[in-house]
C-alpha positions in Angstrom: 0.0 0.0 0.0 1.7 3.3 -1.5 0.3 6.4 -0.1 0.9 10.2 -0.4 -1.6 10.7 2.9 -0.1 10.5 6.1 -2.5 9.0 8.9 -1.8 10.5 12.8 -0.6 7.8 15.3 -4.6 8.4 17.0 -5.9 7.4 13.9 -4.1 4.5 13.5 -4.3 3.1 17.2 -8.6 3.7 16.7 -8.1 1.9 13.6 -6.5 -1.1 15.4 -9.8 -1.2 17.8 -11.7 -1.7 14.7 -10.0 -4.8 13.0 -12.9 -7.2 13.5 -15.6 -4.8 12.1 -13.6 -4.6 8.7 -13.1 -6.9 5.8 -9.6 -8.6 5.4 -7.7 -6.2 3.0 -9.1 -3.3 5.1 -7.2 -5.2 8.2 -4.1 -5.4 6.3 -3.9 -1.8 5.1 -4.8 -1.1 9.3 -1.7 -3.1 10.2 0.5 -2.0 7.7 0.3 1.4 8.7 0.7 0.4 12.0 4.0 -1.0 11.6 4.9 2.2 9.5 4.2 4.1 12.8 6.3 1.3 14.9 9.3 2.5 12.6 9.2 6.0 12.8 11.5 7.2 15.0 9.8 10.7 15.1 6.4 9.3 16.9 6.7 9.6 21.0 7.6 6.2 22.0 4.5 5.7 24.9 2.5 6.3 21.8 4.5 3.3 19.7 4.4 1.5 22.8 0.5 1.5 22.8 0.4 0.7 18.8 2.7 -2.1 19.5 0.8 -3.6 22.8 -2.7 -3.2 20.6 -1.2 -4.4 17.4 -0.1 -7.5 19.5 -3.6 -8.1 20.9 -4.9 -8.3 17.3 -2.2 -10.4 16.0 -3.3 -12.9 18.9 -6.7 -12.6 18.3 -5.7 -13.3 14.9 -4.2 -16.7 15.7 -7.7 -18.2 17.2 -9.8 -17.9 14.4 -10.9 -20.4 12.3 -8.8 -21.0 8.6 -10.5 -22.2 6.1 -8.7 -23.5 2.6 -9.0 -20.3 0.5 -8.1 -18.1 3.4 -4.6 -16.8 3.5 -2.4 -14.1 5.9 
């Protein structure tokens, strides 16, 4: 995902709340910019922190569900 529009840390921790009320690409595009807030060195680093401990949750939650055939991460 190649974008000119940058998205405040606030916007993407709310985003993070919402993974399960979005379709899969939608959750990608979510944690993708969340990792490109994990690597910039310019964001406050409580805020990263709370990215990272919220982006973890999700990525656990994201173990437990059920995988069917077609589906892929």
């Amino acid at each position: 995902m190649e974008s000119n529009v940058s998205v405040s840390p606030q916007t993407v921790y709310e985003n993070l709340n919402q993974l399960d009320q979005v379709d899969l690409t939608t959750s990608a595009e979510y944690r993708e910019m969340a990792q490109e807030v994990l690597a910039d060195s310019h964001v406050n680093c409580d805020v990263r922190e709370a990215i990272a401990d919220r982006l973890n949750q999700a990525n656990q939650q994201l173990t437990t569900m059920t995988v069917s055939k077609t589906d892929s991460y």
